[in-house]
C-alpha positions as CSV (number, residue, x, y, z in Angstrom):
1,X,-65.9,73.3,-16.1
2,X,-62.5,72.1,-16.7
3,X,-60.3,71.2,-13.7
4,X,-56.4,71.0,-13.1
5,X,-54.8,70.1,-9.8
6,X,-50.9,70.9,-10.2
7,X,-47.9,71.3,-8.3
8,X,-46.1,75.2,-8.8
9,X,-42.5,75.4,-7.7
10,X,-40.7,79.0,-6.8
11,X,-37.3,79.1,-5.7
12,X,-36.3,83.4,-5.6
13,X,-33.0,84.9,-6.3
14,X,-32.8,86.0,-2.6
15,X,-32.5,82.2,-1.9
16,X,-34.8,82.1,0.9
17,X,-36.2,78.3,0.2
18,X,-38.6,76.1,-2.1
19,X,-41.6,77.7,-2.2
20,X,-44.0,74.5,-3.3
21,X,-47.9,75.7,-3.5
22,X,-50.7,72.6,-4.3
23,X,-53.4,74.6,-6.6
24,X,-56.2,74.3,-8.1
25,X,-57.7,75.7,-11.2
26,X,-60.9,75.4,-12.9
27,X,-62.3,77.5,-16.1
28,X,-66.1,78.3,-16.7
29,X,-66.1,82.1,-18.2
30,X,-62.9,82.7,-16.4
31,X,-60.4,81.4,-14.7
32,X,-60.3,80.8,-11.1
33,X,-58.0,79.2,-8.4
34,X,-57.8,77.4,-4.7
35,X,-54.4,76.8,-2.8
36,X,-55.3,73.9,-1.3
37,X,-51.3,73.3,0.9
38,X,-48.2,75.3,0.3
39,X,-45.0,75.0,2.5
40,X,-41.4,76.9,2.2
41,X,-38.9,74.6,2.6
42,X,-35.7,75.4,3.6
43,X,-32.3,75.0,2.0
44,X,-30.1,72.8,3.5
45,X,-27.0,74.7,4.6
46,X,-24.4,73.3,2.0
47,X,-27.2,73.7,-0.6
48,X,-27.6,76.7,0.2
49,X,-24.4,77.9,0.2
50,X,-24.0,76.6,-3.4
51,X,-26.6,78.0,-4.8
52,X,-25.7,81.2,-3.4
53,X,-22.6,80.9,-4.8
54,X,-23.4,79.1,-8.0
55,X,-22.5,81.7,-10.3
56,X,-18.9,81.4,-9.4
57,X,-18.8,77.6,-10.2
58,X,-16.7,76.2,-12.9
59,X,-19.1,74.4,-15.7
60,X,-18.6,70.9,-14.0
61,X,-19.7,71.7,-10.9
62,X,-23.0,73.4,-12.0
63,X,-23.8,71.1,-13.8
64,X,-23.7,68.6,-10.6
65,X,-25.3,71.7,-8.6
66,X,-28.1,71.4,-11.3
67,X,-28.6,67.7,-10.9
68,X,-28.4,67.5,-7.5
69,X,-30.8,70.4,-7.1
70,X,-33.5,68.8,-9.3
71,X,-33.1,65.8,-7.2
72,X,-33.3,67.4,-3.8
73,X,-36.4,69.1,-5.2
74,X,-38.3,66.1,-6.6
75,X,-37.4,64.5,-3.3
76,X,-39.0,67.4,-1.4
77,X,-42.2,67.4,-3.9
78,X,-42.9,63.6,-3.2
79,X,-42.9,63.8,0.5
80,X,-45.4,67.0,0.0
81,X,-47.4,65.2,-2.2
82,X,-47.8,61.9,0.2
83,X,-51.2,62.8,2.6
84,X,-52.9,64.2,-0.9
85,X,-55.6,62.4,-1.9
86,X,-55.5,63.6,-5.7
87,X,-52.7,63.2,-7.5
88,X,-51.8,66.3,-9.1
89,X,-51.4,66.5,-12.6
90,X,-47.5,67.5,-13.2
91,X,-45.0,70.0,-10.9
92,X,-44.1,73.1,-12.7
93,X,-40.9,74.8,-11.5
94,X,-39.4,78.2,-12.3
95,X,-35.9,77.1,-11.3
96,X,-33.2,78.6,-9.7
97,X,-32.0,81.5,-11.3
98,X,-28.5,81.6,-11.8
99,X,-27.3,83.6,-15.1
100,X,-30.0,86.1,-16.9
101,X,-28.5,87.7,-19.5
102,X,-31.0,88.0,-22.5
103,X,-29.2,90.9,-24.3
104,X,-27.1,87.7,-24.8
105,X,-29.8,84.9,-25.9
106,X,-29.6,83.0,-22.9
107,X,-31.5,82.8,-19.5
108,X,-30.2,80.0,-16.5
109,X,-33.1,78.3,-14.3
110,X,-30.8,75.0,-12.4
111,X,-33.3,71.6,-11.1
112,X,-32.8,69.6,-13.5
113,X,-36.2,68.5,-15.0
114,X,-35.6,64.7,-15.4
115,X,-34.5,63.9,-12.1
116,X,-37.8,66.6,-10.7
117,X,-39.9,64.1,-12.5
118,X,-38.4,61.5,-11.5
119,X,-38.1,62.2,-7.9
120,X,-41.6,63.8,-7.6
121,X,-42.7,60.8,-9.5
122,X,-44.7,63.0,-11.2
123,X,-44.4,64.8,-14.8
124,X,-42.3,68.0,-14.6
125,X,-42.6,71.5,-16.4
126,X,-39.5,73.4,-16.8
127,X,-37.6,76.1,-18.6
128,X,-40.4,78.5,-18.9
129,X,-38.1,81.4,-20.3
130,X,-35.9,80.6,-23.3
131,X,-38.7,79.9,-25.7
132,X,-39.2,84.1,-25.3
133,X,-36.0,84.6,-25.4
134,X,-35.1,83.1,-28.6
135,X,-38.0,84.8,-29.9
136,X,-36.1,88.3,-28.7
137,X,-38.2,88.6,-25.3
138,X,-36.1,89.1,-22.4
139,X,-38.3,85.8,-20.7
140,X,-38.9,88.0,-17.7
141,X,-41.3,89.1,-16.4
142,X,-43.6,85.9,-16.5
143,X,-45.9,86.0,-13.7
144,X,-48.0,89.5,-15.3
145,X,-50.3,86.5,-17.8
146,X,-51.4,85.1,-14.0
147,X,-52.1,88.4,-13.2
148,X,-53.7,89.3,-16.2
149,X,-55.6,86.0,-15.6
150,X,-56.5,85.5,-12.3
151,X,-55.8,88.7,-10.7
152,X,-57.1,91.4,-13.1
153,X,-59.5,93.1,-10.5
154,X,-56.7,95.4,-9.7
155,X,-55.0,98.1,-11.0
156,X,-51.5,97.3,-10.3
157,X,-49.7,93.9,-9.3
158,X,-46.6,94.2,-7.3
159,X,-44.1,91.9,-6.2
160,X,-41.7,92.0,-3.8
161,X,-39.3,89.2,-4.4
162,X,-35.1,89.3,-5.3
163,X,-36.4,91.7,-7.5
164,X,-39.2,94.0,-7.8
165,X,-41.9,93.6,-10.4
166,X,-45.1,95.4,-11.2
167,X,-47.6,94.7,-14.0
168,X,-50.7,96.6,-15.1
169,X,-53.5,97.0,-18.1
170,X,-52.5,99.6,-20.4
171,X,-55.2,100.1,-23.0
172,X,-56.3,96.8,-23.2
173,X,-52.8,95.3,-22.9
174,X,-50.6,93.6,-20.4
175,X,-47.7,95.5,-19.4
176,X,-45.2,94.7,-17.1
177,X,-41.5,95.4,-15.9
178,X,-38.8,94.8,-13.5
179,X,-38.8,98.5,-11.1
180,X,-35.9,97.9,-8.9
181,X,-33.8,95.2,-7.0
182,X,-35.2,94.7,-3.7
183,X,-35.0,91.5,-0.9
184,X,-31.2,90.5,-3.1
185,X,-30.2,94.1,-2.2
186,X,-32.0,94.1,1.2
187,X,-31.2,91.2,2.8
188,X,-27.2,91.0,1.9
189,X,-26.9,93.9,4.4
190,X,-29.7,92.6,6.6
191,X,-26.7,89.2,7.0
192,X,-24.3,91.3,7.8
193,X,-26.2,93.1,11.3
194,X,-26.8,88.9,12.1
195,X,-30.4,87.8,10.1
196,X,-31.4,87.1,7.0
197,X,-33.7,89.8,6.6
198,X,-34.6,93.2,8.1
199,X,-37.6,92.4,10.0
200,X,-40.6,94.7,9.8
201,X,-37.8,97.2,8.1
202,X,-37.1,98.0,11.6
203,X,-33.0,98.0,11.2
204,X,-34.1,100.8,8.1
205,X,-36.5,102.5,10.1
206,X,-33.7,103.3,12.4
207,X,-31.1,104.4,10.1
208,X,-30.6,107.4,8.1
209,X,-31.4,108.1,4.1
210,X,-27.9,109.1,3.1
211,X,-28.5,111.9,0.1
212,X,-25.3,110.8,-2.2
213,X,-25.9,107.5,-2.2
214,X,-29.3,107.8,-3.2
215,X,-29.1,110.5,-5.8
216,X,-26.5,107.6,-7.4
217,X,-28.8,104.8,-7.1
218,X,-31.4,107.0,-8.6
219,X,-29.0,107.7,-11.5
220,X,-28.3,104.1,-12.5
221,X,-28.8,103.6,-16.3
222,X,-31.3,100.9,-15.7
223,X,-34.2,103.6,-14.6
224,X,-33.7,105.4,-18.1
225,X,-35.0,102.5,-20.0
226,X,-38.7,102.3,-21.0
227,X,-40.5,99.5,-22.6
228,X,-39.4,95.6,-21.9
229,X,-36.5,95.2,-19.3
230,X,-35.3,92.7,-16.6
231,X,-32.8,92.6,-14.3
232,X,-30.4,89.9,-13.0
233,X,-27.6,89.5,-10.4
234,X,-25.4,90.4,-12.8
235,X,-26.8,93.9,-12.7
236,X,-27.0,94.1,-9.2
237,X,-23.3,92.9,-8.6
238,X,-22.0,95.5,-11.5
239,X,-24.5,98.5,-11.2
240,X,-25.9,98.2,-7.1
241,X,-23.1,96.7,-5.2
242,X,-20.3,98.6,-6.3
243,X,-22.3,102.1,-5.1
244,X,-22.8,101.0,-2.0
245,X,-19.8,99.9,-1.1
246,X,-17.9,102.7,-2.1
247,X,-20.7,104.9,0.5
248,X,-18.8,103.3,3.6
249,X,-22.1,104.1,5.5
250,X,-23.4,101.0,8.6
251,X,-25.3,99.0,7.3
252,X,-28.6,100.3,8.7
253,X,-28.6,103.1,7.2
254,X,-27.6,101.6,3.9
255,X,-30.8,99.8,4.5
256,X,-32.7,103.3,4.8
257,X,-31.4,104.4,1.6
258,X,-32.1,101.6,-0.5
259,X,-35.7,101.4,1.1
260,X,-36.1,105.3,0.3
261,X,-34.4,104.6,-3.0
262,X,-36.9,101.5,-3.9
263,X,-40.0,103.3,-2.7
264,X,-39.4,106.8,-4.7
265,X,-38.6,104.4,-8.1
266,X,-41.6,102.1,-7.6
267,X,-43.6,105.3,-6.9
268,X,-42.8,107.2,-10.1
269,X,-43.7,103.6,-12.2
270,X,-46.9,103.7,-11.0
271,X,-47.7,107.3,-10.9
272,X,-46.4,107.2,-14.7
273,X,-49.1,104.4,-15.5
274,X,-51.9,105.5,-13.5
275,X,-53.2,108.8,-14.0
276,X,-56.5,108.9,-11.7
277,X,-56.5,108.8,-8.2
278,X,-56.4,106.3,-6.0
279,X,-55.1,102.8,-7.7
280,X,-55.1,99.5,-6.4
281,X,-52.0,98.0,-5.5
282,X,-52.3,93.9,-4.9
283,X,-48.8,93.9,-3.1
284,X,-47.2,90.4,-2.5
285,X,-43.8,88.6,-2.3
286,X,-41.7,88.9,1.1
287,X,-40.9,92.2,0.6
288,X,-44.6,92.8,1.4
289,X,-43.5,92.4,5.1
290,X,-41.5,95.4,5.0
291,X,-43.7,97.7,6.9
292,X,-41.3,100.3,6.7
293,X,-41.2,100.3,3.0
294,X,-45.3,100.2,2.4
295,X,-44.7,103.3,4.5
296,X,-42.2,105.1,2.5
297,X,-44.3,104.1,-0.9
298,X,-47.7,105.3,0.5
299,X,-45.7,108.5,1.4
300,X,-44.7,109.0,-1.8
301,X,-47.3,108.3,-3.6
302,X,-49.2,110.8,-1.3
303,X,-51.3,108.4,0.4
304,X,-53.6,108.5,-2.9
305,X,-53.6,104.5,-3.5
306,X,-55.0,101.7,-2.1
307,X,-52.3,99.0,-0.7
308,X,-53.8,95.5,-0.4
309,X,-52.0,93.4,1.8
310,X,-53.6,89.9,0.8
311,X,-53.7,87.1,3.0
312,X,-50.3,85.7,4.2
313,X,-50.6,82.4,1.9
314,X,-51.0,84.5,-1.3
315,X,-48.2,87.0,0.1
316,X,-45.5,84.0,0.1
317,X,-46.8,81.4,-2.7
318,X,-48.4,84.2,-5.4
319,X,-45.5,83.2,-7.5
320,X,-45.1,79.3,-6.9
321,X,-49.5,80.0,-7.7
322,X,-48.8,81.3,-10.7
323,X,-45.8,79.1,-12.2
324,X,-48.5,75.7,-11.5
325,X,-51.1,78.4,-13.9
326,X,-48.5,79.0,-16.5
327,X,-47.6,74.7,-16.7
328,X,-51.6,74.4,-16.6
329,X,-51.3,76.6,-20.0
330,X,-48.4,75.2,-21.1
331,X,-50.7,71.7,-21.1
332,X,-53.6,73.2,-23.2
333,X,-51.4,74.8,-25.8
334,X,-52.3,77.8,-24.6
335,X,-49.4,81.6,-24.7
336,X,-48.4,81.6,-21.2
337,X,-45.8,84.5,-22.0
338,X,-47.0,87.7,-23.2
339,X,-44.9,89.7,-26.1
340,X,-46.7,93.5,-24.8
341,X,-44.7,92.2,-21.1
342,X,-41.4,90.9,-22.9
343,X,-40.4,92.4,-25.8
344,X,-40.7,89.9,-28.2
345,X,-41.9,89.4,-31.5
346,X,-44.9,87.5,-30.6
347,X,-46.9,85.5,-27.7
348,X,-45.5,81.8,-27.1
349,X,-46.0,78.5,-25.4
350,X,-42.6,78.0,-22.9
351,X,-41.7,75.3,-21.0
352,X,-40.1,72.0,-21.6
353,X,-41.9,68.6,-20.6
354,X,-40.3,66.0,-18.7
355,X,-42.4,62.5,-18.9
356,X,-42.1,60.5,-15.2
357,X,-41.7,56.9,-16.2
358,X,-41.6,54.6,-13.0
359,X,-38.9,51.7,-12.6
């Protein structure tokens, strides 16, 4: 049995924190995995701010914003890494998402690798998507090979992150696609009633589904594309945004709408996979909290599925999980992004090493 301890790093467009998950994985016939510590560390404010606002930087000062993000990380990974007892093989970071545009051959993860590694004082994996993309992939989805992997039991893998994502077997073959925006969309509007997200959905609970809004949310050209697709800020800012604004409606009951709107699109993506009854739906990310929404998506799927709500610690680290898998194939040579999920011309190797060389 072969054996990999590894660090996985998640930071999510909705800029909630570091996600850092200490895991485990070992292959016999199959591959299996243990989270043995994982922690969500919070921003600091003016960190925070930035990366909120990175998009809006001039090239000098994301470039900084990239350094000093890679440093604050490693910084983070070596104090999390002190009481261990093994020392993990490397840390394997998604990044912080800041441009994704691959209809234009380019995809922006910031923390920078060199100062990860040599913070963490360990070896770094980063830049997991532009190896796809160069290849015509739109380097996004990546997670569906760890559920393909390590998660294949079910029927359906959903997560609830910035933005959701589902992936599913289709004939012997990974598929996999962004559905809808969801926690980027949900939790601007959940800022503006005083938190930073809509606990429970109770603020959408108690608002109303406004019909306009939703039939033009419905309508956005994203849903009419089939195959590979991804989306970034840049579509929520140009295609989402602007919709909502222009509604004028309170915020709670924008917050209906776009929970009616998510849960009627994820709905008809899995009803268009899945033609018997009752599926299984491994549902994770923070969105996963949203009792409200798990409510409007059983309702319209009419109740004929089978909604596993996993244990907290797989809820919030599934992705941070799966990025320390994808490094631990990156290592062994091994595809870690799927051309059936992407688009691309063919199944790769991503990810850029970053040797940790002490002083």
């Amino acid at each position: 049995m072969e054996k990999y301890s590894v660090i996985g790093l998640m930071s999510g467009t909705s800029g909630d924190g570091l996600d850092i998950a200490h895991c485990i994985f070992s292959k016999e016939d199959n591959w299996q995995y243990e989270i043995l510590k994982c922690e969500t560390i919070e921003f600091p404010g003016k960190l925070r701010s930035e990366l909120m606002n990175a998009h809006k930087l001039d090239s000098l000062d994301l470039m900084a914003l990239d350094i000093n993000l890679g440093r604050w990380m490693g910084e983070q990974v070596k104090v999390f890494c002190e009481k261990m007892e093994d020392k993990p093989l490397a840390v394997c970071s998604h990044g912080h998402t800041i441009f994704h545009q691959p209809e234009n051959g380019f995809s922006l993860q910031i923390g920078d690798g060199w100062w990860l590694a040599q913070k963490s004082e360990l070896p770094a994996i980063t830049n997991f998507r532009m190896k796809d993309i160069s290849l015509g992939g739109q380097g996004a989805p990546l997670v569906p090979l760890g559920d393909e992997l390590l998660f294949k039991n079910f029927d359906f893998c959903l997560n609830l992150g910035g933005i959701s994502n589902i992936s599913m077997d289709q004939g012997g073959r990974r598929v996999a696609f962004d559905c809808t925006p969801f926690n980027g969309l949900l939790n601007a509007y959940a800022r503006k009633l005083g938190s930073d997200y809509d606990q429970d959905g109770l603020w959408a609970r108690s608002g109303n589904s406004d019909r306009d809004l939703l039939e033009k949310l419905n309508s956005i050209a994203y849903y009419q594309k089939s195959g590979a697709k991804s989306l970034g800020r840049e579509d929520l800012e140009r295609d989402f945004f602007p919709l909502i604004e222009e509604s004028g409606l309170p915020e709670k009951d924008v917050l209906a709408t776009l929970v009616e709107h998510f849960a009627i699109r994820i709905s008809e993506d899995i009803k268009s996979h899945h033609q018997g009854d009752q599926p299984s739906i491994l549902l994770t990310g923070g969105g996963a909290y949203n009792k409200f929404f798990v409510q409007r998506l059983s309702f319209h799927l009419e109740e004929k599925c089978e909604i596993v709500l996993p244990e907290s610690e797989l809820i919030e680290f599934k992705e941070a999980l799966i990025f320390g898998f994808l490094g631990v194939l990156k290592m062994r040579g091994e595809p870690n992004c799927l051309a059936s999920v992407t688009g691309a011309k063919e199944d790769s190797c991503g990810g850029t090493w970053h040797d940790y060389r002490p002083s």
